[in-house]
N, C-alpha and C positions, 0 to 999 in steps of 0.2 A: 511606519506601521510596526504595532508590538506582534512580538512572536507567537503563536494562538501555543496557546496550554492545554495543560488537563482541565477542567473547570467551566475552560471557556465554552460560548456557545460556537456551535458548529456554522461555520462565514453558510450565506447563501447563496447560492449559486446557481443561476436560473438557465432554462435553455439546455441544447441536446449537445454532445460531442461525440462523433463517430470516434469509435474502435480503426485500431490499424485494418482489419477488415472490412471498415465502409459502415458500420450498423451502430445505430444511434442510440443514445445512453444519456439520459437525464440521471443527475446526481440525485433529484429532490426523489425523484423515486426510489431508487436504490432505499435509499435513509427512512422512507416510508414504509422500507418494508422490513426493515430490520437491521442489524449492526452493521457497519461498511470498517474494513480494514481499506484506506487509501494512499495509497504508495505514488510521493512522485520522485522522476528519475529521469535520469540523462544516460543513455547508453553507455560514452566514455567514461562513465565513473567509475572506477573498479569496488566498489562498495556496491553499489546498484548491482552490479552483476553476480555480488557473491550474495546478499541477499536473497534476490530474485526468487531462485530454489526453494528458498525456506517459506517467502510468501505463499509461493506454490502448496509448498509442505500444509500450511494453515488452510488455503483451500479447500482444499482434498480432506481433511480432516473438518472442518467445520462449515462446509459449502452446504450439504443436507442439515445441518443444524438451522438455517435460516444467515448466515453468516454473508455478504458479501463481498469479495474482495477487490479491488479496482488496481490498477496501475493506472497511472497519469506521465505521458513521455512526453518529455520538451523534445524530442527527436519528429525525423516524418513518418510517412506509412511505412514506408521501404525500410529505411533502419530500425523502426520498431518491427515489424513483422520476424525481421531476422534475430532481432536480441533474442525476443518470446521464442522461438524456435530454439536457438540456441541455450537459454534458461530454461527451455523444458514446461514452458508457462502457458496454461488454459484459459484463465480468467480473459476477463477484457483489460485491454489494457487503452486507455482513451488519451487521442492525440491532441495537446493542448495547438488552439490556435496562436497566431498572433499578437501579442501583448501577454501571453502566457496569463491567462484570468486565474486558471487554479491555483497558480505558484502562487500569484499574488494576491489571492484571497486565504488563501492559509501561509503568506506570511514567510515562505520557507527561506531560510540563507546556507542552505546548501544539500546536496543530494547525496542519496534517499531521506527525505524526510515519510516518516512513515506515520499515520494516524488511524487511531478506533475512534471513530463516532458510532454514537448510541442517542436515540431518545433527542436526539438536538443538537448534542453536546458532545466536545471531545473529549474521551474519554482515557485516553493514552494516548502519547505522541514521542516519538523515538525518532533518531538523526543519523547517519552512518552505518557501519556496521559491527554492532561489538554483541559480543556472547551473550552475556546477561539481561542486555534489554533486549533481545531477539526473545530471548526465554519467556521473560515478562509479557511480553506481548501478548504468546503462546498460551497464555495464564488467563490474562485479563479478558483476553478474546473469550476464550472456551469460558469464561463467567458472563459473559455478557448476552452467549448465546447458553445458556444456562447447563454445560454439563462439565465434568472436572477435566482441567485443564493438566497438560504435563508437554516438556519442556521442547521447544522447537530444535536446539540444538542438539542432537543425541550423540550415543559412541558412536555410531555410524559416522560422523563427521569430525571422526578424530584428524583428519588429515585437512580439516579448515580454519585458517585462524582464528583466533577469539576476537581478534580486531582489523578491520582493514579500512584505511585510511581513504577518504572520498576521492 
């Protein structure tokens, strides 16, 4: 299976997956109702977890713009409920079943793989954790949900790497 891109159309994905909270979450809705930032992750990755935060950071910044942002945990309820706790993370974050459908409908080879769909389509898609395309992200997001974007990683985060290895 090829790696989903920018360009491509956004895989389909049918059906509800509960949040580490138990509450159910259909993708196709989400995407119906406007842009989805979807982050998937494995607890152990030390990239996922430096992330995370900044996910957050986009939330909270573009959650009232129409923006929605998902995590996707190959982890269980239990270990996800405690990352999100520990990342300081509000969104939903949806526990992949068994055969992991989301990993493998978007393709991923390895965590965080991170994606903007828009309109169908993916629209950005970024891997790990490095500076620059966190920024980007931050960018193309805040364009999608239509107001000026500026940069996810700020001074405040002088004391985080600019890269951390999955």
């Amino acid at each position: 299976m090829a790696t989903i891109a920018p360009g491509d159309p956004a895989p389909s994905i049918e059906g509800t997956f509960e949040d580490a909270g138990g509450s159910p979450h259909a993708l196709a809705d989400a995407l119906g109702a406007g842009p989805v930032v979807l982050a998937i992750y494995k607890s152990s990755c030390q990239a996922s977890k430096t992330v995370f935060p900044f996910l957050e950071r986009l939330h909270q910044r573009h959650g009232g713009d129409g923006l929605t942002v998902l995590g996707v945990s190959q982890d269980s309820a239990n270990v996800t409920r405690s990352f999100a706790r520990r990342a300081g993370v509000s969104f939903p974050i949806l526990i992949e079943p068994d055969g992991y459908p989301i990993s493998r409908a978007f393709a991923i080879t390895a965590t965080p793989t991170i994606f903007l769909l828009k309109d169908g389509a993916v629209s950005y898609a970024t891997m790990g954790f490095f500076k620059d395309p966190l920024n980007e992200l931050g960018h193309v997001t805040a364009g999608a949900v239509g107001v000026l974007g500026s940069d996810l990683f700020t001074e405040a985060d002088a004391g985080t790497p600019i890269f951390v290895p999955g």
